[in-house]
N, C-alpha and C positions, 0 to 999 in steps of 0.2 A: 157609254153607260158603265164598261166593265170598271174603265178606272176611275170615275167618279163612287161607284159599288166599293171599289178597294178603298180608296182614300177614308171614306166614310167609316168603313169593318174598322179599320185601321185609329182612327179617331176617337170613334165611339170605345174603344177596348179599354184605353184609358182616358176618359172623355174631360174631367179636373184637368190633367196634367195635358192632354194633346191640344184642347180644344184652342189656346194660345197659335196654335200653327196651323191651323183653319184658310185663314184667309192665303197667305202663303202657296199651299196645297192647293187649293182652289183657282189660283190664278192659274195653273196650268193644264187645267182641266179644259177640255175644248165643247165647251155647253152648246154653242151655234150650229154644232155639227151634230147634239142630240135628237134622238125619236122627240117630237115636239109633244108627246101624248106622255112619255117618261116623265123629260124634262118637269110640265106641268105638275104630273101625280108625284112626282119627288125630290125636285128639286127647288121649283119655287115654294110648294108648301111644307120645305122644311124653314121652322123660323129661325134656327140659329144662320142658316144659310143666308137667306131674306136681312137677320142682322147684321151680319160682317161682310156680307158680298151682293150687297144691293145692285152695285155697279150692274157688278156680273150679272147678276139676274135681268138687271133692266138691257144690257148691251146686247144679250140672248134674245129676246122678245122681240127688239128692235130688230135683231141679226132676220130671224125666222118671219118677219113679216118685210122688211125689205133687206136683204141678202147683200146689195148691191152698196148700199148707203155704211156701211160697216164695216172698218178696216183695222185690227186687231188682232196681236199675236195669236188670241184664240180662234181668229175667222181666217188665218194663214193658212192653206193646209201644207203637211210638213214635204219637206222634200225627201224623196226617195235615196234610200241609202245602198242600195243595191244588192241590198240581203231581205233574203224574204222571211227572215225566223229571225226569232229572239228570246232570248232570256231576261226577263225581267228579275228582280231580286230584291225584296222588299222586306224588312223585319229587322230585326235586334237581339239581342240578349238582354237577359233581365239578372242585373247582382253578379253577371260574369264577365271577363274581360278574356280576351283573345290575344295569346301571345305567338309572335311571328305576321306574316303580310298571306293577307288574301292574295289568292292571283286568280284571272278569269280568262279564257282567252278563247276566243270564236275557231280557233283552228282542230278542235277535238273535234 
């Protein structure tokens, strides 16, 4: 739910210009693995959703009533990376460009 929640904030902000990368966004989203009561109140009854990612919505429904019958990068679950935290880092700049390299590194 959180990162289906983010993608969405995320989209909606500038919804014209993002909503092109909708589908995209969404394939990585792991909906089989949502609260089925969420999913329902937010995710099938949103219509842009329902427009670009029917798949998705129907392969969900199928997932959550037979689990078993359903094999998809989204009904994978991931493998354990052997780090229990993480930084996620999502967002942009707007009209500014960044001179010199990002660096991130899990050893601080």
């Amino acid at each position: 739910e959180t990162v289906y929640n983010a993608v969405m904030t995320w989209i909606n902000h500038d919804t014209w210009k993002r909503e092109k990368e909708m589908r995209e966004l969404m394939e990585l989203v792991r909906f089989p693995f949502m609260d089925e009561v969420f999913f329902l109140e937010n995710v099938q009854s949103n219509e842009a959703i329902r427009k670009c990612c029917q798949d998705i919505v129907t392969e969900t429904l199928t997932y959550q009533a037979f689990p078993e019958d359903v094999r998809s990068p989204r009904t994978c679950p991931r493998r354990v990376s052997g780090s229990d935290e993480a930084i996620v880092v999502i967002g942009g700049t707007k009209k500014r460009s960044i001179d010199g390299d990002e660096v991130f590194s899990n050893s601080i």
